[in-house]
C-alpha positions in Angstrom: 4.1 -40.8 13.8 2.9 -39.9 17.4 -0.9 -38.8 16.9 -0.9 -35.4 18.9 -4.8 -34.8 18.2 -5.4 -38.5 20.8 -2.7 -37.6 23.3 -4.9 -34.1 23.7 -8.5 -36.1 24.5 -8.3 -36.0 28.5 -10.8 -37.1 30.4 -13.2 -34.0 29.9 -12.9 -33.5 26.4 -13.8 -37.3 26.1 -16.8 -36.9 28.3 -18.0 -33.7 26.5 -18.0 -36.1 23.3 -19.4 -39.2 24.3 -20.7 -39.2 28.4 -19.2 -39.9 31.2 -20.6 -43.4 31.6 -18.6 -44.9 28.4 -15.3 -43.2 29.7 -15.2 -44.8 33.1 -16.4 -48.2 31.2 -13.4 -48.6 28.9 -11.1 -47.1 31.7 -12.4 -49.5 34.0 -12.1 -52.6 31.3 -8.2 -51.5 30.9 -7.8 -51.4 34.3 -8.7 -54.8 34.9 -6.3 -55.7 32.0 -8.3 -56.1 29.2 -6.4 -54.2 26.8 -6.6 -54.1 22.7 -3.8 -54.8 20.7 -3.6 -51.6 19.6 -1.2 -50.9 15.9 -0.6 -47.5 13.6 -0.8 -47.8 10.2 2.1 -46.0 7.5 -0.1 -43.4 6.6 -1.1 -42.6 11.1 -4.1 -44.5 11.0 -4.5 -45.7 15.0 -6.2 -49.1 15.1 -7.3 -51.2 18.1 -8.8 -54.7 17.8 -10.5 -55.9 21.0 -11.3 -59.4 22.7 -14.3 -59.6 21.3 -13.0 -59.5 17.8 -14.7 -56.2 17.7 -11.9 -53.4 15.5 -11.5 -49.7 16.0 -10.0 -47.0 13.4 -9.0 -44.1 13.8 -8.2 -42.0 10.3 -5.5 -38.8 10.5 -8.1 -35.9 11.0 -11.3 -38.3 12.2 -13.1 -37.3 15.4 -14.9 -39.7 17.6 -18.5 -39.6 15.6 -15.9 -40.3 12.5 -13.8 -42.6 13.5 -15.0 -46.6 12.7 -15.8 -49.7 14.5 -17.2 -52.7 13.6 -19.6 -53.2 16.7 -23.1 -52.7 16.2 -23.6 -49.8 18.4 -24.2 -46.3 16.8 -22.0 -43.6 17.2 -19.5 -43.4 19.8 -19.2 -46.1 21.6 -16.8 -47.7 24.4 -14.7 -49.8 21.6 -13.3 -45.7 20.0 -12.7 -44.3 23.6 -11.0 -47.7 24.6 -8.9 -47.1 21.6 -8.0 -43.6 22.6 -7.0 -44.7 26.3 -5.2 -47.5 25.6 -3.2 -44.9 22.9 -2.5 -42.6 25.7 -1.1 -45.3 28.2 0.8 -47.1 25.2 2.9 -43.8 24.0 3.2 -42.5 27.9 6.5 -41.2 28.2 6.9 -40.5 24.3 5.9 -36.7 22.5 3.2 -35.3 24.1 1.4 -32.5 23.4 3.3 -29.2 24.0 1.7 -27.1 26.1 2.1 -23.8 24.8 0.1 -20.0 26.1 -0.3 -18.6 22.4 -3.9 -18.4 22.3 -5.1 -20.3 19.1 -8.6 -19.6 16.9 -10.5 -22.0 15.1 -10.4 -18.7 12.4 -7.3 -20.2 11.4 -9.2 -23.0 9.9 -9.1 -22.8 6.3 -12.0 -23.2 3.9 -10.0 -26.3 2.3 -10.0 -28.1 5.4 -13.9 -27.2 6.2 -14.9 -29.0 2.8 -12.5 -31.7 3.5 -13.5 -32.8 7.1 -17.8 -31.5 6.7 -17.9 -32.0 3.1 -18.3 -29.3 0.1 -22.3 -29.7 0.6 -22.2 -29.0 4.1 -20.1 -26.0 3.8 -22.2 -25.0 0.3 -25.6 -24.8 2.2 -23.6 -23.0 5.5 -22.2 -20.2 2.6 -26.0 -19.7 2.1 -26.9 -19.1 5.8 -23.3 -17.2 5.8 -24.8 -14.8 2.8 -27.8 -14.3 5.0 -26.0 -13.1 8.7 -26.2 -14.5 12.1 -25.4 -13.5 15.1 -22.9 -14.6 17.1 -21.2 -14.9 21.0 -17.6 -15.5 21.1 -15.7 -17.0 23.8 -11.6 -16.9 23.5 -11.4 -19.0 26.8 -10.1 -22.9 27.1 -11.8 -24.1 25.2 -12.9 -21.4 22.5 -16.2 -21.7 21.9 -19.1 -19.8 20.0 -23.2 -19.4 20.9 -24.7 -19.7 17.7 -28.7 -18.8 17.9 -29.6 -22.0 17.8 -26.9 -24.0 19.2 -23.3 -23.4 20.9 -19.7 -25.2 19.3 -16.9 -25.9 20.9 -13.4 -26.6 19.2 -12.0 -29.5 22.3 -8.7 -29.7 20.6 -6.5 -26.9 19.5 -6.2 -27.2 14.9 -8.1 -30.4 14.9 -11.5 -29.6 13.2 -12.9 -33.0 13.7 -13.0 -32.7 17.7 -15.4 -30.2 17.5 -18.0 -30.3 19.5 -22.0 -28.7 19.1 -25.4 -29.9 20.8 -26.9 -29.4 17.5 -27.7 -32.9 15.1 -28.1 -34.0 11.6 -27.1 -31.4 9.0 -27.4 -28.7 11.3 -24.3 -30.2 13.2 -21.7 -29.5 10.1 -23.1 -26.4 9.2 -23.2 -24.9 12.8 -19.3 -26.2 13.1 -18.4 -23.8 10.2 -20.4 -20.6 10.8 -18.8 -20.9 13.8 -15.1 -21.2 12.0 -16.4 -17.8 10.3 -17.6 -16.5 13.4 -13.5 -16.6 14.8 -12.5 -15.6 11.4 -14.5 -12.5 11.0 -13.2 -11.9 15.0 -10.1 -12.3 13.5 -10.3 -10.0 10.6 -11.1 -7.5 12.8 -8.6 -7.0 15.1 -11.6 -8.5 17.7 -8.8 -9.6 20.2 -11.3 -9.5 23.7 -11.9 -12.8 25.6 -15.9 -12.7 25.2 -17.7 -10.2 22.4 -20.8 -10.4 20.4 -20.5 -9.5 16.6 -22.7 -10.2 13.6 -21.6 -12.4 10.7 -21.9 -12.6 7.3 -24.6 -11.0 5.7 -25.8 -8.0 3.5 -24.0 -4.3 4.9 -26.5 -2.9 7.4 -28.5 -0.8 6.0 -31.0 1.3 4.9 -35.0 1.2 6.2 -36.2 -0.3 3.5 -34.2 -3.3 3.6 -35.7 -3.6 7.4 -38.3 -5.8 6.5 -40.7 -4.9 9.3 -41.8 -1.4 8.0 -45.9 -3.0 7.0 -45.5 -4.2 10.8 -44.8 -0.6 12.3 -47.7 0.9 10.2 -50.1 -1.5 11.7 -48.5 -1.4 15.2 -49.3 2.5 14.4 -53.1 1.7 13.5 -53.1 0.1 16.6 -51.5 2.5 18.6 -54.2 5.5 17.2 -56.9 2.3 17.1 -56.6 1.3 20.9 -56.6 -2.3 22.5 -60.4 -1.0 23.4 -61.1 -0.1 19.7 -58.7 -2.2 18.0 -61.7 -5.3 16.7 -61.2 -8.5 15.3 -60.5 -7.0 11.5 -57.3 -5.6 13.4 -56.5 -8.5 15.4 -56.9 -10.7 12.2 -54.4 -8.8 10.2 -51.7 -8.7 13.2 -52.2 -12.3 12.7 -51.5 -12.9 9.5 -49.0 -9.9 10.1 -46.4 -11.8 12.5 -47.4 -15.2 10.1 -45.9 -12.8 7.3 -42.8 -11.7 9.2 -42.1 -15.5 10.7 -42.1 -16.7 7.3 -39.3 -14.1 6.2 -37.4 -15.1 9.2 -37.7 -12.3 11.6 -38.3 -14.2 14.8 -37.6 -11.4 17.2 -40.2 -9.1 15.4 -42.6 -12.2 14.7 -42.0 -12.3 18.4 -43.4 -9.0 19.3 -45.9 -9.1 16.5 -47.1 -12.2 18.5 -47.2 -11.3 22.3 -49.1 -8.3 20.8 -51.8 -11.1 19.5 -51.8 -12.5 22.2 -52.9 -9.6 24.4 -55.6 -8.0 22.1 -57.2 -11.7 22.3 -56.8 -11.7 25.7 -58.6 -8.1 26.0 -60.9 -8.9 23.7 -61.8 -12.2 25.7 -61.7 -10.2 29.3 -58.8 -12.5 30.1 -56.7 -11.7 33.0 -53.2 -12.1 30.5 -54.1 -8.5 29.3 -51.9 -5.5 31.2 -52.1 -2.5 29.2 -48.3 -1.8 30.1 -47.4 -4.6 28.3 -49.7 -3.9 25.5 -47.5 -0.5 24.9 -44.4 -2.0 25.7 -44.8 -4.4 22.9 -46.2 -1.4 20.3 -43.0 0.2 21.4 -40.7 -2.8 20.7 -41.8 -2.9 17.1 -40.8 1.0 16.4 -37.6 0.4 18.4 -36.7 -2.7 16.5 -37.3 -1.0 12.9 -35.2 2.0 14.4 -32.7 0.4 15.0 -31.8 -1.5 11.9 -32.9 1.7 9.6 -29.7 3.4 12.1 -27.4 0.6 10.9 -28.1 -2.0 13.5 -27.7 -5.7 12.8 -30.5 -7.1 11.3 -29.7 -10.6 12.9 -29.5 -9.3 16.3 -32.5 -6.4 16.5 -35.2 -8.9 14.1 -33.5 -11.9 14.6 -33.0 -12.3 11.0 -32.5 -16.0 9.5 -32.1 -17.7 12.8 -33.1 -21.2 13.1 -36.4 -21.7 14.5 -35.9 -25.1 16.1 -32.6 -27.5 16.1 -32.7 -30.9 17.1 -30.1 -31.6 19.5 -27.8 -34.8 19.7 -27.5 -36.7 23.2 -27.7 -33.5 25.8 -27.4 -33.3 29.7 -29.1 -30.6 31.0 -28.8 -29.8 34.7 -32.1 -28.6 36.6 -31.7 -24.8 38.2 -35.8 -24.9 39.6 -39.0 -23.9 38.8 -40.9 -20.8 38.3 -44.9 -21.1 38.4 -46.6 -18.5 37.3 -50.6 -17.8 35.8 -53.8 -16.0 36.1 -57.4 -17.0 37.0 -57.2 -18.2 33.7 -54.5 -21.5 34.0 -51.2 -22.3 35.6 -47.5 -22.1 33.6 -44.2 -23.9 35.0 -41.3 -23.1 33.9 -38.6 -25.3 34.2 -35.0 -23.8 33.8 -31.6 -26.0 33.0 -28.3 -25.2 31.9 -26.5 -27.6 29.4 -23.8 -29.1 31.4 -21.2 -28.5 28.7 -21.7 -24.9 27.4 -23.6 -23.8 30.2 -26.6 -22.0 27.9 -29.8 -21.6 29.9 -33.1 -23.1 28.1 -36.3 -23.5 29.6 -39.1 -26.4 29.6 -42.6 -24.7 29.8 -46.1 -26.2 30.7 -49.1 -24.8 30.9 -52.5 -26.2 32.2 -55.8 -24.4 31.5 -58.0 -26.6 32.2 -61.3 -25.3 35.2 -59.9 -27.3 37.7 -56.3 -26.5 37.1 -57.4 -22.4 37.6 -56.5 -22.2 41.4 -53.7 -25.4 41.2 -50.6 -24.2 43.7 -47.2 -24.9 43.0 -47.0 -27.8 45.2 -49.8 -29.3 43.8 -48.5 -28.9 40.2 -45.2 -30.8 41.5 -46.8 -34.0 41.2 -48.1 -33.8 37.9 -46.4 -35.8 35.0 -43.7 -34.1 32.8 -41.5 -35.9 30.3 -42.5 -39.4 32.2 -41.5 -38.0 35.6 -42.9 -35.3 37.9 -42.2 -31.6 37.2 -41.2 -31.3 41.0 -38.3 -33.8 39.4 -37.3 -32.4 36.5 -36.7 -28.9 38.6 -34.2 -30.5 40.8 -32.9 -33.2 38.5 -30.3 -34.1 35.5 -31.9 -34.4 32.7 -30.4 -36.7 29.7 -31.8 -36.4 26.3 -31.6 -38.0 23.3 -35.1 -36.4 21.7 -34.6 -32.6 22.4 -34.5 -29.4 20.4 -34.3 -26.3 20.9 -36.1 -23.0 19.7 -34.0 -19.9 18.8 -35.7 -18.4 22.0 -33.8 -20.7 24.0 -36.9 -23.2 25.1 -36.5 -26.7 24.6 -38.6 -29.3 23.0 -38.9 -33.3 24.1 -40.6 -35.1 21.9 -43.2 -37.3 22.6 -42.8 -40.5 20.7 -39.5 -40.8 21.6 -39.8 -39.9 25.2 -38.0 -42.9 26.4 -34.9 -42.0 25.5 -35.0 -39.1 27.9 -34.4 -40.4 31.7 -34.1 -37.9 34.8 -31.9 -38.2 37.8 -31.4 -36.4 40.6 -29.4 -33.1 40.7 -26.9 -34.1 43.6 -23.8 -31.7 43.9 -24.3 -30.8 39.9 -24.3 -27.1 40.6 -20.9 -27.3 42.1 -19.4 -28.2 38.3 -21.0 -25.9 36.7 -19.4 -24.6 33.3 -18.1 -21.1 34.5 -20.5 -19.0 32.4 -23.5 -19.8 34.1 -21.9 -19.7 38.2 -21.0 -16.2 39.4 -18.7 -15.8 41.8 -18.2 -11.8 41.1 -21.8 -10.5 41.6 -19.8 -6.7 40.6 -18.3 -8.2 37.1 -22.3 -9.5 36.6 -24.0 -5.9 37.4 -21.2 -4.5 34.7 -21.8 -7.1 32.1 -25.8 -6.4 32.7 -24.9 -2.4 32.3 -23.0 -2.9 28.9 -26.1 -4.7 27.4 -28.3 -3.1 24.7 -31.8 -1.8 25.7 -34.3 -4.8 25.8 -36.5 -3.5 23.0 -34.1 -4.6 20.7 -32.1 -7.2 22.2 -32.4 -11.2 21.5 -36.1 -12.5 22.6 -34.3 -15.1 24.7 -36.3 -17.1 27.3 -34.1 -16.8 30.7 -31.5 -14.4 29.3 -30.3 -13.6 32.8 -31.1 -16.8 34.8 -27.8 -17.8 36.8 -26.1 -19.5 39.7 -24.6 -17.3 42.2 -22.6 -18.8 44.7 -23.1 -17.4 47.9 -20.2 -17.1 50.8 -22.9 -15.1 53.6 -26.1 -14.4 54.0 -26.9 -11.4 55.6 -30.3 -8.9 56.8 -32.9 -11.7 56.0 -36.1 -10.4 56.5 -39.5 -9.9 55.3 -41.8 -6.4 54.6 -45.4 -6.7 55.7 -46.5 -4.2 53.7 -44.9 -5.1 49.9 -45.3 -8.7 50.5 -41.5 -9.2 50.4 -38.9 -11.3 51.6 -35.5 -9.7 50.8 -31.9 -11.2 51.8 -28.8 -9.5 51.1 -26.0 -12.5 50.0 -22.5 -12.0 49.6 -20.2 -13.8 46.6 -16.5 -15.1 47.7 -15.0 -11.6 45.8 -17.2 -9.7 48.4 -19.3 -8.3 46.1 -23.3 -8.0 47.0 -26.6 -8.5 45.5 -30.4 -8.7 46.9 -32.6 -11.7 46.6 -35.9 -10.5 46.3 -39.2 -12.6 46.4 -42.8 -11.4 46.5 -45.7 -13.0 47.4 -47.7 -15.0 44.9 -51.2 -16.5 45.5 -50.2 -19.5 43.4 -47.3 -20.4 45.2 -48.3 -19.9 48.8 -45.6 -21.4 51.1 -42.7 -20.0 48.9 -41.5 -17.4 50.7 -41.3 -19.4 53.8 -39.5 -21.8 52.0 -36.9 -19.2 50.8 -36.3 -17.7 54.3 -35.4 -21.3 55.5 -33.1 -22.2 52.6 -31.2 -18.8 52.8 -31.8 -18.7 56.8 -29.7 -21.8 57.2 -32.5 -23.6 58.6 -32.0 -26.8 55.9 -28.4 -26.8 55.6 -26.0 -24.1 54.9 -27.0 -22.1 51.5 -23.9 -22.4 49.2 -25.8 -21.1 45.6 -29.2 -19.7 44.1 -30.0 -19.5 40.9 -32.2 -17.1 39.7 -32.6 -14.5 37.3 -30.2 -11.2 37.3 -31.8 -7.2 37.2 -30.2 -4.2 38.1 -32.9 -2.1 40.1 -32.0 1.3 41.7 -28.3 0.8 41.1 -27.9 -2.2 42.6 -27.8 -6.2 41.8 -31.3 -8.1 42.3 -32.0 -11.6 41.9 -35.0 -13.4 41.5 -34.7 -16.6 43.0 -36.0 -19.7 41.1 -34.0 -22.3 43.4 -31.6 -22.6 46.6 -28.5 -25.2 46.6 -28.0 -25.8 50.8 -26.2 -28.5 52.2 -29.0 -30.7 52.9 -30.0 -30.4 48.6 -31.9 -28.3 46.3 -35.2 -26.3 47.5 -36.9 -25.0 45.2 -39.9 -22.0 46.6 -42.8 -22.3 44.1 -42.8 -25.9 44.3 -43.1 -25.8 48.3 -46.3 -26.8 50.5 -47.1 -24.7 53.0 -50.0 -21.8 53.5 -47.8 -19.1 54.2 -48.4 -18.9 57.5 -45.4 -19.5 59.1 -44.2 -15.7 61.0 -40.7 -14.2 59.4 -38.6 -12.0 61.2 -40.3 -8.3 59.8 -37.9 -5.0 58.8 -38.9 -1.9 57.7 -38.9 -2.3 54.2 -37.3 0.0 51.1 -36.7 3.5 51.1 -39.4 5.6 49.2 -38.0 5.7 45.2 -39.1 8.9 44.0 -37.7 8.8 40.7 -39.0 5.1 40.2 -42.2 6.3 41.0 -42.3 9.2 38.3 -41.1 6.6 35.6 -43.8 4.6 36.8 -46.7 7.2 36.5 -45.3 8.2 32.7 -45.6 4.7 32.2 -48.7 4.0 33.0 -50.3 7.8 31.7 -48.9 6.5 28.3 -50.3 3.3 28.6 -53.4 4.2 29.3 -53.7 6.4 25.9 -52.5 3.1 23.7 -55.2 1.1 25.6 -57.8 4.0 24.4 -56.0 5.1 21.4 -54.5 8.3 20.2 -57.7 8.8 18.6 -59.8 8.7 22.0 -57.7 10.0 24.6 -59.8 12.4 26.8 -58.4 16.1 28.3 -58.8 14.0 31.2 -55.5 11.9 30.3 -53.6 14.4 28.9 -53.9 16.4 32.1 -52.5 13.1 33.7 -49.7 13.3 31.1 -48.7 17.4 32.1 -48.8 15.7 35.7 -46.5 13.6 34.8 -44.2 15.5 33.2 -43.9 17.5 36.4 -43.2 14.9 38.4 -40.6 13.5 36.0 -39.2 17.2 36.2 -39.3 16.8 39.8 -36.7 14.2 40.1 -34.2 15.6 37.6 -35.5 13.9 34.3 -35.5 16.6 32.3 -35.6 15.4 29.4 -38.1 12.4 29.6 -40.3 15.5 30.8 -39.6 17.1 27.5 -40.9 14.5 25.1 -44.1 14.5 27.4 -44.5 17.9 26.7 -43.5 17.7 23.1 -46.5 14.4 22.4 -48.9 17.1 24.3 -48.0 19.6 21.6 -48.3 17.5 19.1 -51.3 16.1 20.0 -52.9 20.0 19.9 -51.9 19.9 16.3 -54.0 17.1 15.2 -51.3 16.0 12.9 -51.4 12.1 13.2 -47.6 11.2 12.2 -46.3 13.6 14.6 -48.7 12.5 17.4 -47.8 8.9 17.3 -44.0 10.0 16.6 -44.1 11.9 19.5 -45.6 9.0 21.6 -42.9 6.7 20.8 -40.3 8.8 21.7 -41.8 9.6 24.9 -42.1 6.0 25.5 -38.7 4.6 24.2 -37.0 7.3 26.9 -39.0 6.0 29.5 -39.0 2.1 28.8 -35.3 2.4 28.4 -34.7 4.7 31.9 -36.8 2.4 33.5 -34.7 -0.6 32.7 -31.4 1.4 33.5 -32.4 2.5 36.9 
């Protein structure tokens, strides 16, 4: 009995399930000749016993975490992968796996063969989260693979369950592997047949408002709205508290989300803290109508609230490979946020730190790049590899270290990392990535993901560096191997003062030629625009924020963007409605709604006739007095103009 399921474990599937250390080891040790006497039982049981007296097993339908040895090491370890090498070299020249094109789905996987490989438990407590929904990302590619909110699976080896492979640990690990089995399935089911697609799973029939969930929510988000950020009061910002406590407890991350942002910003009002933007503060009242909207219209409760996802997973032993560093603050304190991609899946998390401290209030980026992250420098951890054995992750894609076990988590630097980077985090068709971006639901109801768009984009030519005096902006256009063209786009920042002088040398060629930058992806005025957290060159990773320097340096001027007329309108309707939820409904002046006829014109001006309309429409309904149409009307108003904003 030739055992198929070993003769498919190449070198990458083995590193994906142990690391790349342990393979070379035992490849290295048969190399030199020190092979095990390796034997198959009747029933196809592999077994390998080593020099050391030290015995491997390997059971028909056991993976590498399931497989046994009698060495004292935990989990895989170098005797299992020697077993599975010296296998390979012992039956070269016999069967081998047939290589076949018929694309194959782990929705084939039966039910049966779940219970017998998890265990009935496992798959008992995964019905439950099944019963509930989730979300899910599908991936038909080599291999097929599945982002689950909390944690991504991959099935390594076509029909053999027990090669699956997630980042996710402990009983999450089993439970993850079958939702994702169900994930295929339901695919499957449903004549789903595309090579990526998003679908929900499981779950109640979407439904009707009052099985939202979030309805209590909208009606204070509507106190608030008619209430003000200047009126609201701690009575108000007490009960949003215990309002978004209420929601996370029901498992509606995405609206405990919003419910907490908006917390956040009538505390920072309410303390004169610079966090406050009254933008934002309608933005979020807008996200909570939008969200309830679109579940009440048959949207998936899973994807709009973020209904049942895990809040936090603990992950097994992860590499994570460092993209750079964004820094970021107020007067008040200083955040970094670190961004990696997991060097298997390629899903983007992000470390954050924040520092609040007096003297921390006017820290640069450079200066933070010394302090002390995770036992190394944060200037380290956004340019390095990152190994983990004490991580988890949040269903908003940041990750956790933990403290006491921090020295199981080195860091090493990021070399030529980029350059192997799991295809769906590199773009190399910047026109395929502004069409993906276009096909996306609005962002008031999509996923609250932390770096949703951050990528790497490799880069072929640079072309029309240069920097505008008057916007404080260094723009590059860069070209991807397929031709296609996007802008990198950097303002500057007080906090980070010798960044954009950093970025002009990195893309100017000035330290080494500039082969990627990561960054995160925006459509703006019809084109592609990245925002550039790091630069790969030749000569190794810069990284802006983190850069000394004053500014000073003199870059090569041009004449800057084209007036944007219609971006301007969107912009003044913005801000006209933003500035009656920071008063409230119940204060707004003639004074702003003569701002809001004005700008209504101008939206009329530039051919947005219909954004104009609803301006028009909250005027009329503010003349009425009546308070459900008045704050009706203003969300309208705003969900056209939050939405055209994004699209433009």
């Amino acid at each position: 009995m030739i055992r198929t399921d070993l003769l498919a474990l190449d070198t990458d599937v083995l590193v994906a399930l142990a690391n790349r250390g342990l393979v070379k080891r035992a490849a290295k040790e048969l190399d030199a000749g020190v092979v095990p006497l390796v034997s198959a039982d009747e029933d196809g049981t592999v077994r390998a016993r080593f020099a050391d007296d030290v015995e491997a097993a390997f059971p028909v339908g056991a993976g590498l975490d399931t497989a046994t040895c009698t060495c004292p090491a935990t989990g895989v370890c170098r005797h299992r992968i020697g077993l599975v090498l010296a296998y390979q070299r012992q039956t070269q020249g016999e069967a081998r796996p047939e290589e076949t094109t018929e694309e194959w789905s782990p929705g084939s996987i039966g039910d049966d063969e779940l219970r017998q490989v998890l265990g009935a438990r496992t798959v008992t407590a995964a019905r439950r989260r099944f019963a509930a929904g989730y979300p899910a990302h599908l991936d038909r590619g080599s291999p097929p693979r599945v982002d689950l909110p909390a944690c991504t699976v991959r099935f390594l080896v076509p029909g053999e369950l027990g090669y699956a492979h997630t980042d996710a640990t402990g009983p999450d690990r089993g439970e993850a592997i079958a939702l994702a089995v169900w994930a295929f399935r339901a695919a499957d089911e449903r004549g789903l047949t595309d090579r990526e697609l998003r679908l929900d799973v499981g779950g109640p029939s979407p439904g009707s408002a009052e099985r939202t969930g979030i309805e209590p929510a909208v009606e204070l988000a509507t106190e608030l709205l008619f209430a003000g950020a200047m009126h609201a009061g701690p009575v108000l910002g007490a009960a949003l508290r215990r309002m978004s406590e209420n929601v996370a407890g029901q498992g509606l991350h995405w609206a405990a989300g919003a419910l907490d942002d908006l917390a956040g910003q009538l505390s920072a009002y309410a303390d004169r803290g610079a966090r406050y933007e009254a933008t934002r503060y309608a933005t979020l009242l807008t996200e909570l109508h939008a969200r309830q909207r679109a579940v009440a219209g048959g949207g998936s409760r899973s994807q709009v609230l973020g209904a049942d996802v895990p809040g936090r997973t603990p992950l097994s032993r992860i590499r994570l490979v460092g993209l750079g560093c964004r820094i970021g603050g107020t007067l008040d304190d200083r955040v970094a946020d670190v961004f990696f991609t997991h060097a298997g899946d390629g899903t983007v998390l992000v470390l954050r730190r924040r520092w609040d401290a007096e003297r921390d209030r006017g820290a640069t980026g450079h200066e933070l790049a010394g302090r002390r992250v995770a036992r190394t420098t944060l200037g380290a951890l956004a340019t390095g590899n990152l190994v983990s054995e004490s991580a988890s992750r949040s269903a908003s894609r940041v990750v956790h270290i933990a403290a006491g076990r921090i020295a199981k988590t080195t860091v090493t630097p990021v070399g030529t990392s980029w350059q192997s980077l799991p295809a769906s985090v590199v773009v190399e068709d910047l026109a395929a990535a502004g069409r993906a971006l276009a096909d996306l639901p609005p962002r008031l109801i999509r996923a609250r993901v932390e770096a949703e768009f951050v990528r790497v984009v490799r880069i072929s030519e640079v072309r029309a560096l240069g920097y505008d005096p008057g916007d404080q902006r260094l723009e590059a256009l860069v070209v991807d191997p397929a031709g296609g063209t996007a802008t990198v786009s950097a303002e500057y920042r007080s906090e980070c003062p010798g960044a954009l002088d950093a970025l002009a040398a990195a893309l100017g060629g000035d330290r080494g030629e500039p082969r990627f930058v990561s960054g995160a992806l925006r459509r703006d005025r019809g084109t592609l625009v990245i925002d550039p957290v790091a630069v790969l060159t030749t000569d190794g990773v810069t990284v802006p924020d983190l850069a000394p320097g004053d500014g000073g340096t003199d870059l090569y001027a041009y004449a800057g963007r084209r007036p944007d007329r219609l971006g301007a309108a969107l912009d003044t309707a913005l801000t006209t409605l933003a500035e009656i939820a920071h008063r409230g409904l119940r204060h707004a002046t003639p004074g702003v709604h003569a701002r809001v006829e004005e700008a209504a014109a101008g939206l009329r001006g530039v051919g947005l006739a219909t954004s104009a309309a609803l301006l028009t429409a909250f005027l009329a309904a503010c003349r009425t007095g009546d308070p459900e149409s008045m704050a009706g009307a203003w969300v309208d108003a705003q969900l056209r103009l939050v939405t055209a904003a994004e699209l433009r």
